[in-house]
N, CA, C and O atoms as CSV, one atom per row, in Angstrom:
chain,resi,resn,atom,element,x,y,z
A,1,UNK,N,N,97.911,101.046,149.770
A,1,UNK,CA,C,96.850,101.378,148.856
A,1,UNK,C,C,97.052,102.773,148.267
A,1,UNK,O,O,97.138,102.812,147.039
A,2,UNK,N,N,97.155,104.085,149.031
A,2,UNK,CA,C,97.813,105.331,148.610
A,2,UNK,C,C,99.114,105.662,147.789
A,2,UNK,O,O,99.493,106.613,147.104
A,3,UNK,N,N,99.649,104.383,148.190
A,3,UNK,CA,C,101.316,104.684,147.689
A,3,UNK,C,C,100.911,104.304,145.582
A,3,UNK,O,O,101.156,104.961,144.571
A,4,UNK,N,N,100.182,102.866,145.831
A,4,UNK,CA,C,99.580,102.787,144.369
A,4,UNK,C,C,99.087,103.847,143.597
A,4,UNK,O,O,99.446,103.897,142.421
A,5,UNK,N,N,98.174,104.885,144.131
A,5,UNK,CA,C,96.885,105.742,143.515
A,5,UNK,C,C,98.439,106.776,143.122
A,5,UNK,O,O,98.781,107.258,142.042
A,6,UNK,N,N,98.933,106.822,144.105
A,6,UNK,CA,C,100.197,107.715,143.310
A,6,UNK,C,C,101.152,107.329,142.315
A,6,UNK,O,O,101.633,108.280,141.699
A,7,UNK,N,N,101.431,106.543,142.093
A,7,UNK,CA,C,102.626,105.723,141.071
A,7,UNK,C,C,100.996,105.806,139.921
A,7,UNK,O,O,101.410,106.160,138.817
A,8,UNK,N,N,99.691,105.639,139.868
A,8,UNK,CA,C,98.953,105.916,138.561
A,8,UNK,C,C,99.135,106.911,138.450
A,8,UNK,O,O,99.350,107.420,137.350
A,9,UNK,N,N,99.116,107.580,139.592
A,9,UNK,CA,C,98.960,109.473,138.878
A,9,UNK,C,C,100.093,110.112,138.262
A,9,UNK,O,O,99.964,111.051,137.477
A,10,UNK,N,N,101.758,109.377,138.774
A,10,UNK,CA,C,102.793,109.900,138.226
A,10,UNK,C,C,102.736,109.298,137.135
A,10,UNK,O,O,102.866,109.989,136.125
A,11,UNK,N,N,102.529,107.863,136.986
A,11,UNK,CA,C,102.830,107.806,135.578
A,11,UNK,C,C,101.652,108.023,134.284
A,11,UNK,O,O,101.690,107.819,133.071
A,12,UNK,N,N,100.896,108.400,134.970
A,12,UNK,CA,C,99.914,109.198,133.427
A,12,UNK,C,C,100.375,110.786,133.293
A,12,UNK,O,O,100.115,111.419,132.269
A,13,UNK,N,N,100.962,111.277,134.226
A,13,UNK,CA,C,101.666,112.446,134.011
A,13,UNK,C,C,102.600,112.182,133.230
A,13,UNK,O,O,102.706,112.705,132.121
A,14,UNK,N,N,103.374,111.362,133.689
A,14,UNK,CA,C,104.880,111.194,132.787
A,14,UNK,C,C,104.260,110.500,131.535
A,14,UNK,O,O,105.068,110.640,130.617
A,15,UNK,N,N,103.544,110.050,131.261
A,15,UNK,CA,C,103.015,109.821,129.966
A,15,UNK,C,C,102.612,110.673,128.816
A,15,UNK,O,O,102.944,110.569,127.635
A,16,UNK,N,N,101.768,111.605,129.440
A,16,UNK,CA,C,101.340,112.696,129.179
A,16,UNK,C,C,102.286,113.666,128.697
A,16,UNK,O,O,101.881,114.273,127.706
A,17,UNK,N,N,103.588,114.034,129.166
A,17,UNK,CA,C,104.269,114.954,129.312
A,17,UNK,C,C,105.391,114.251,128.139
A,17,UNK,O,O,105.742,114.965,127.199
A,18,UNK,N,N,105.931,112.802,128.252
A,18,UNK,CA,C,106.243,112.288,127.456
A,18,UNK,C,C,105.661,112.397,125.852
A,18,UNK,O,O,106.485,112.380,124.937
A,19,UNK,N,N,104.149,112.513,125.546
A,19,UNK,CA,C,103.400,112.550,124.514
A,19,UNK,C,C,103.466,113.904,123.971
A,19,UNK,O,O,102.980,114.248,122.893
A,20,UNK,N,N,103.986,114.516,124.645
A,20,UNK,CA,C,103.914,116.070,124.869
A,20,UNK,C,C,104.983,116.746,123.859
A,20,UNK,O,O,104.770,117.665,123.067
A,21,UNK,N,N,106.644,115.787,124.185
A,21,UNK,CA,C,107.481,115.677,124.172
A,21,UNK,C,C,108.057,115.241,122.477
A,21,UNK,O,O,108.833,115.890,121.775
A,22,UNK,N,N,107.294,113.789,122.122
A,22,UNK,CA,C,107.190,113.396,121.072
A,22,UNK,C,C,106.833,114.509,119.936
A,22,UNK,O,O,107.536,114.638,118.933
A,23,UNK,N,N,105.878,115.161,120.141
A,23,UNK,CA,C,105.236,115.959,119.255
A,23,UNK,C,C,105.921,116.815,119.348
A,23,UNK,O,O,106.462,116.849,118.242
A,24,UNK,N,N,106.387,117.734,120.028
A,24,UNK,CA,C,107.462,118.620,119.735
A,24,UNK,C,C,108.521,118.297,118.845
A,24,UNK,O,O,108.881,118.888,117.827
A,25,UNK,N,N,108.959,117.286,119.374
A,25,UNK,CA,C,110.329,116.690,118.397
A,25,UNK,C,C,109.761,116.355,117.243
A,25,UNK,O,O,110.742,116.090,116.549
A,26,UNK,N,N,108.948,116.216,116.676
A,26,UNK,CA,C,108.411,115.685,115.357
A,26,UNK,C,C,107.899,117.125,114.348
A,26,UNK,O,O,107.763,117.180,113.126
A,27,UNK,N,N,107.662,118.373,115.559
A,27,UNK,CA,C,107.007,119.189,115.311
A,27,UNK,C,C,108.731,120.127,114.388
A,27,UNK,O,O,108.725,120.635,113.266
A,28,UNK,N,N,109.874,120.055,115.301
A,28,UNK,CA,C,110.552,120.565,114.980
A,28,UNK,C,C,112.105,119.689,114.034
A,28,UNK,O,O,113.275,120.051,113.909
A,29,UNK,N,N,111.002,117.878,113.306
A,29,UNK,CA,C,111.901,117.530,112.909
A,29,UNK,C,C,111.136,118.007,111.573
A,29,UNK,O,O,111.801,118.278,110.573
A,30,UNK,N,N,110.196,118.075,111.569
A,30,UNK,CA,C,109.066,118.637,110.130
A,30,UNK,C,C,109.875,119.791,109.756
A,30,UNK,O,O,110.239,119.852,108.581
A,31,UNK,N,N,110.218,120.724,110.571
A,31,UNK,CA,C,110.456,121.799,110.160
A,31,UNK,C,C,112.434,121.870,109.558
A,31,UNK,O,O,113.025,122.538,108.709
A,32,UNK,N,N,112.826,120.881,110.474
A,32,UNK,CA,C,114.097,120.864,109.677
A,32,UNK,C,C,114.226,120.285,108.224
A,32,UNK,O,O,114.945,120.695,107.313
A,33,UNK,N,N,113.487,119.393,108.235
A,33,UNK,CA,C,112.949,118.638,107.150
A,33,UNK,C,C,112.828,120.045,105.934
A,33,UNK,O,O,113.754,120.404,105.206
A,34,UNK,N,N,111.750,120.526,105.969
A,34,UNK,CA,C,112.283,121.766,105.315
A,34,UNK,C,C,112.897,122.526,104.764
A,34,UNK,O,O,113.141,122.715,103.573
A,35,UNK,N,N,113.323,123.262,106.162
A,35,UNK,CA,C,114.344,123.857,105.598
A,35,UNK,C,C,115.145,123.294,104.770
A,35,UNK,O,O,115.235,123.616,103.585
A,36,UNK,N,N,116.083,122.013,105.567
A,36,UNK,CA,C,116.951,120.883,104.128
A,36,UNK,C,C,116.337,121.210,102.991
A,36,UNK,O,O,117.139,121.719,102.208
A,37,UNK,N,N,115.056,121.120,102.489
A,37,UNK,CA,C,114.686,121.278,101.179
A,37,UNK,C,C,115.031,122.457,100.667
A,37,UNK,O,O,115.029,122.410,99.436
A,38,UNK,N,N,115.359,123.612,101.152
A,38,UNK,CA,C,115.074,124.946,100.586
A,38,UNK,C,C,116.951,124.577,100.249
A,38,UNK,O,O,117.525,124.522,99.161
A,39,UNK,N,N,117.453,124.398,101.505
A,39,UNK,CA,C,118.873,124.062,101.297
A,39,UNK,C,C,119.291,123.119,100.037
A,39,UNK,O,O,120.082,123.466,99.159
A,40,UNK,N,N,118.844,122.284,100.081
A,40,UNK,CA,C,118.435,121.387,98.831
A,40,UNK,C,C,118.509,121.861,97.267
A,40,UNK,O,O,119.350,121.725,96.378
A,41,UNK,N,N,117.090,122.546,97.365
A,41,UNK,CA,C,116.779,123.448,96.163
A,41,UNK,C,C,117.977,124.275,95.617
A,41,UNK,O,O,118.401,124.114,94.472
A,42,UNK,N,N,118.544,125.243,96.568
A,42,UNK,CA,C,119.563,126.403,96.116
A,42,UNK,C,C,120.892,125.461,95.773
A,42,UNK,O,O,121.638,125.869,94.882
A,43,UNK,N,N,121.189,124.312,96.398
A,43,UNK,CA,C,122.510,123.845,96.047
A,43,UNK,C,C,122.168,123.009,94.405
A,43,UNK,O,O,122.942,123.093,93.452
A,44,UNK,N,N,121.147,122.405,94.388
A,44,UNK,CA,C,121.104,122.127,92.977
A,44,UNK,C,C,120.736,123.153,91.715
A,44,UNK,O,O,121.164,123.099,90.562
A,45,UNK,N,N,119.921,123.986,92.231
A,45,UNK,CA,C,119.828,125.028,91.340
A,45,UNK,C,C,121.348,125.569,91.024
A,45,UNK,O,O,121.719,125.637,89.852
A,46,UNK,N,N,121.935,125.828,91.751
A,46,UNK,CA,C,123.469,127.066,91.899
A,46,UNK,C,C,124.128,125.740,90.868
A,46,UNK,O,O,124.381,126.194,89.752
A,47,UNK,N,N,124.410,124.444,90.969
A,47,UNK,CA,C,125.118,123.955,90.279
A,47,UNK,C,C,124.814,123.735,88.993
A,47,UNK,O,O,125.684,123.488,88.158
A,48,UNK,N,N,123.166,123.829,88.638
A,48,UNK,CA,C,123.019,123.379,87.723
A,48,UNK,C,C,123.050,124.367,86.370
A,48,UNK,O,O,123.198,124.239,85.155
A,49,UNK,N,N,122.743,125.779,87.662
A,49,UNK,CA,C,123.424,127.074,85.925
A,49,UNK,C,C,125.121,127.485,86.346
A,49,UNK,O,O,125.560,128.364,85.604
A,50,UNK,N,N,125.757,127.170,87.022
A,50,UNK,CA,C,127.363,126.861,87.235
A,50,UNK,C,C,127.792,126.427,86.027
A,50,UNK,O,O,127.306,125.493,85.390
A,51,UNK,N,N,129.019,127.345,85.610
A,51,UNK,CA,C,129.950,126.702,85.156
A,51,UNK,C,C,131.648,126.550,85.283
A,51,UNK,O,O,132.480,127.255,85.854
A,52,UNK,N,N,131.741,125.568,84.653
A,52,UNK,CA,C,133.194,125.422,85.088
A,52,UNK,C,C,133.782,123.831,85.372
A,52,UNK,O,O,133.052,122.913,84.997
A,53,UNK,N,N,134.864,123.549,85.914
A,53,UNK,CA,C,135.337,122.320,85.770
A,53,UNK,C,C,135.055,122.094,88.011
A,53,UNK,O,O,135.817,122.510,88.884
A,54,UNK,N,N,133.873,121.406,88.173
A,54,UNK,CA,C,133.461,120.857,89.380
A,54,UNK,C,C,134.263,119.047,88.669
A,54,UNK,O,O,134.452,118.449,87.610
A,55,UNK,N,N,134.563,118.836,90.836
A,55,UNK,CA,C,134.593,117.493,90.991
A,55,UNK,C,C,133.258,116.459,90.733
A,55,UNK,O,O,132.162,116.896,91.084
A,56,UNK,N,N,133.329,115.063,90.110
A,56,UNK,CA,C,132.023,114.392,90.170
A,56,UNK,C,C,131.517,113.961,91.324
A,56,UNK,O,O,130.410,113.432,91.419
A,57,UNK,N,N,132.552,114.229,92.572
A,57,UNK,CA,C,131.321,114.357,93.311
A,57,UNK,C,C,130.798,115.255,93.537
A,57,UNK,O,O,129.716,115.063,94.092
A,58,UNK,N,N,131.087,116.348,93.344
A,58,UNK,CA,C,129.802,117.856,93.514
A,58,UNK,C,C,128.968,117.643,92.815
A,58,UNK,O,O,127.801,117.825,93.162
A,59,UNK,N,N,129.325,117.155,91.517
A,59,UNK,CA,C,128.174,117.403,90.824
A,59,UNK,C,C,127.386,115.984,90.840
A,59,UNK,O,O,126.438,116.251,90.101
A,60,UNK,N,N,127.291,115.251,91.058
A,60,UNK,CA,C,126.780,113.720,91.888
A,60,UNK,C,C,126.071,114.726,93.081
A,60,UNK,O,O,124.864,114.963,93.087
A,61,UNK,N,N,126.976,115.243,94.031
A,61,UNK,CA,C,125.830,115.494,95.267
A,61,UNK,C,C,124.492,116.318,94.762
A,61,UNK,O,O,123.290,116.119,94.942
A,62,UNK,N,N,125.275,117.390,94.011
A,62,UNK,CA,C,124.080,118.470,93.456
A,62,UNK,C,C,123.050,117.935,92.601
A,62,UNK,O,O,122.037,118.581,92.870
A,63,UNK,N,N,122.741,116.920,91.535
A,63,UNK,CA,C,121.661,116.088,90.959
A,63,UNK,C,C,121.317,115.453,92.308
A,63,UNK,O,O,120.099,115.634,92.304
A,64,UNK,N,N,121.631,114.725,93.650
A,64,UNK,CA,C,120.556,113.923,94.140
A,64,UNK,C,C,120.224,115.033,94.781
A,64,UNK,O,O,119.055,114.842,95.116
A,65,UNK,N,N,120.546,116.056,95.144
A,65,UNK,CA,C,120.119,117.398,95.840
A,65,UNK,C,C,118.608,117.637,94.691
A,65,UNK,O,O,117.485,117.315,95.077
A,66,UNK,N,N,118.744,117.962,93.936
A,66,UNK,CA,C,118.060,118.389,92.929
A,66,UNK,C,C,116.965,117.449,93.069
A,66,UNK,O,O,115.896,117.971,93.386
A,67,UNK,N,N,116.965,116.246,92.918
A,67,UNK,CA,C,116.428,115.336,92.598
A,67,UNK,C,C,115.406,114.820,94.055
A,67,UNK,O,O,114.408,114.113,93.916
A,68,UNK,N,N,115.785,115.219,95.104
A,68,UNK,CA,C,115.358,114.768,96.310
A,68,UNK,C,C,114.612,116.002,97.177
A,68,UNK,O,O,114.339,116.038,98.377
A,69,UNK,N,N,114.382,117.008,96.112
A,69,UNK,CA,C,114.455,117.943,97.360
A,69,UNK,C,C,112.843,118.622,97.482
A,69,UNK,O,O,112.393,119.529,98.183
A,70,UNK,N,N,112.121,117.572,96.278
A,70,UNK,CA,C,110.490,117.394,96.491
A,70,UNK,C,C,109.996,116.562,97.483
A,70,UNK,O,O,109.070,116.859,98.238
A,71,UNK,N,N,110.551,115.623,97.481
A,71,UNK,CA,C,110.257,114.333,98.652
A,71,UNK,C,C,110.838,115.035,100.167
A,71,UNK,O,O,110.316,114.778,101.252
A,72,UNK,N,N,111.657,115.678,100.041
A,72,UNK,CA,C,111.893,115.990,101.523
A,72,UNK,C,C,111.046,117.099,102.234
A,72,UNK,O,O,110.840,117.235,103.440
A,73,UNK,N,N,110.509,118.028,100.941
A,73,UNK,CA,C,109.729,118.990,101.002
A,73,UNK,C,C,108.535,118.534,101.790
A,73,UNK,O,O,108.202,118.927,102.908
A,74,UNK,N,N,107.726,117.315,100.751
A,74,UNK,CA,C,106.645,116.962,101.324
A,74,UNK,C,C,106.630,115.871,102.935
A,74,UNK,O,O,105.703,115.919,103.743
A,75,UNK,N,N,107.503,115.231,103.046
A,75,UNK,CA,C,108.052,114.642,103.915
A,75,UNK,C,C,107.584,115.593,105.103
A,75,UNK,O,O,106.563,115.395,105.762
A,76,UNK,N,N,108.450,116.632,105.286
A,76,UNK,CA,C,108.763,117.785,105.847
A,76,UNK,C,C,107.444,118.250,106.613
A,76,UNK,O,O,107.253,118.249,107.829
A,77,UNK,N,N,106.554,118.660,105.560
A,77,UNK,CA,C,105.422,119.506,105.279
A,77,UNK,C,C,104.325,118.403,106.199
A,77,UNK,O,O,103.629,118.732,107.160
A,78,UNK,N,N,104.417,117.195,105.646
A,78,UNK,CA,C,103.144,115.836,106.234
A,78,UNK,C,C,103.915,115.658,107.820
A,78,UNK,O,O,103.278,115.150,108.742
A,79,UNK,N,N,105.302,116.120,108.003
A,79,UNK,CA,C,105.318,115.334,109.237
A,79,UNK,C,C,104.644,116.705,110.523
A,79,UNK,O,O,103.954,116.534,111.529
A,80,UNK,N,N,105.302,118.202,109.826
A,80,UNK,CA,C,105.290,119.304,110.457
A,80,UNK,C,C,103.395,119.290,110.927
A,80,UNK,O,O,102.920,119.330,112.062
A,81,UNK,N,N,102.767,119.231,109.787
A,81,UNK,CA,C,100.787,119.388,109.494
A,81,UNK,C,C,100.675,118.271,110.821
A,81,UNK,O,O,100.275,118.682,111.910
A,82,UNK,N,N,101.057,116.861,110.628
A,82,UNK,CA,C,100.265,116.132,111.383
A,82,UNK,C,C,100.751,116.144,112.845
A,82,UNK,O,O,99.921,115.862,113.709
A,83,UNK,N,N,101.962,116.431,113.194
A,83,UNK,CA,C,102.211,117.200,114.367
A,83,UNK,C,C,101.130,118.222,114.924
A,83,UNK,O,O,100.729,118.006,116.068
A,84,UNK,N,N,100.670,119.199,114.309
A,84,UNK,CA,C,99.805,119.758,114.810
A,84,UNK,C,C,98.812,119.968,115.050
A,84,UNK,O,O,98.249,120.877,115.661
A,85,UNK,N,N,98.232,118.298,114.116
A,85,UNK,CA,C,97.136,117.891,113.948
A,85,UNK,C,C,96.798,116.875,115.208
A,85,UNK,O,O,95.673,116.644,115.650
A,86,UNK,N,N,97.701,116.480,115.545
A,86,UNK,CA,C,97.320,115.598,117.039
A,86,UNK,C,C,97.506,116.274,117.761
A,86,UNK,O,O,96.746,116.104,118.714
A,87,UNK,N,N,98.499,117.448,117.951
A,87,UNK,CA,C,98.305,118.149,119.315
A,87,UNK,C,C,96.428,119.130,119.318
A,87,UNK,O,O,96.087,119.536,120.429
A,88,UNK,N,N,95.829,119.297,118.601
A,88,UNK,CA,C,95.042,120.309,118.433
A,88,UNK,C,C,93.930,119.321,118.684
A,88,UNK,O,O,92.896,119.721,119.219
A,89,UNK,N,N,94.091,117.870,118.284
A,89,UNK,CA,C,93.063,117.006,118.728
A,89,UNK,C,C,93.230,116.457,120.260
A,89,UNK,O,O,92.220,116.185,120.909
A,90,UNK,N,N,94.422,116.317,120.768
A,90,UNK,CA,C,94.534,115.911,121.680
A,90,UNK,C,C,94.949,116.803,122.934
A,90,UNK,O,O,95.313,116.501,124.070
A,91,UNK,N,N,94.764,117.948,122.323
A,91,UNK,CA,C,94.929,118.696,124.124
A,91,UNK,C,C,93.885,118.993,124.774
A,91,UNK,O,O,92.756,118.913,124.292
A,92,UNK,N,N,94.108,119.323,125.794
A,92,UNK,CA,C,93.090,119.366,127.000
A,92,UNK,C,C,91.896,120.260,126.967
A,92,UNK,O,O,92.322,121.415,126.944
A,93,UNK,N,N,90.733,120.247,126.956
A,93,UNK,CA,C,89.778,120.991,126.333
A,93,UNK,C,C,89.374,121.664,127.598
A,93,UNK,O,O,88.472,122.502,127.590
């Protein structure tokens, strides 16, 4: 009967700690998310007042750079916010 009450208690810990876990990683995939964008931004900007004779694929990578680097922004931004929006609802009061 004791050996049970313990296997609940470890595993709402390890649940817990697991949930814990998630949000971090989400907390710090928001933020890479990001950055990529800023990375993003400067590589299409730099190519797009560049001149000179570039390969098509640079300049192929640098338009979807350009082109993508709002969506990753907000991506970024909604995953980083709601990360901290469940931890702030869901921690221990």
């Amino acid at each position: 009967m004791e050996n049970s009450n313990y296997e609940n208690i470890d595993s709402k810990n390890f649940r817990l700690k697991n949930r814990k876990n998630i949000l971090k990683k989400l907390f710090v995939i928001g933020l890479t998310l990001i950055f990529a964008s800023v990375l993003m931004l400067t590589v299409g900007v730099g190519m797009f007042v560049s001149r000179g004779n570039y390969s098509q694929i640079a300049i192929k990578f640098s338009e979807v750079c350009f082109v993508l680097w709002i969506p990753i922004l907000i991506l970024g931004v909604l995953i980083t916010f709601s990360s901290m929006i469940i931890r702030l609802i869901r921690s221990p009061k």
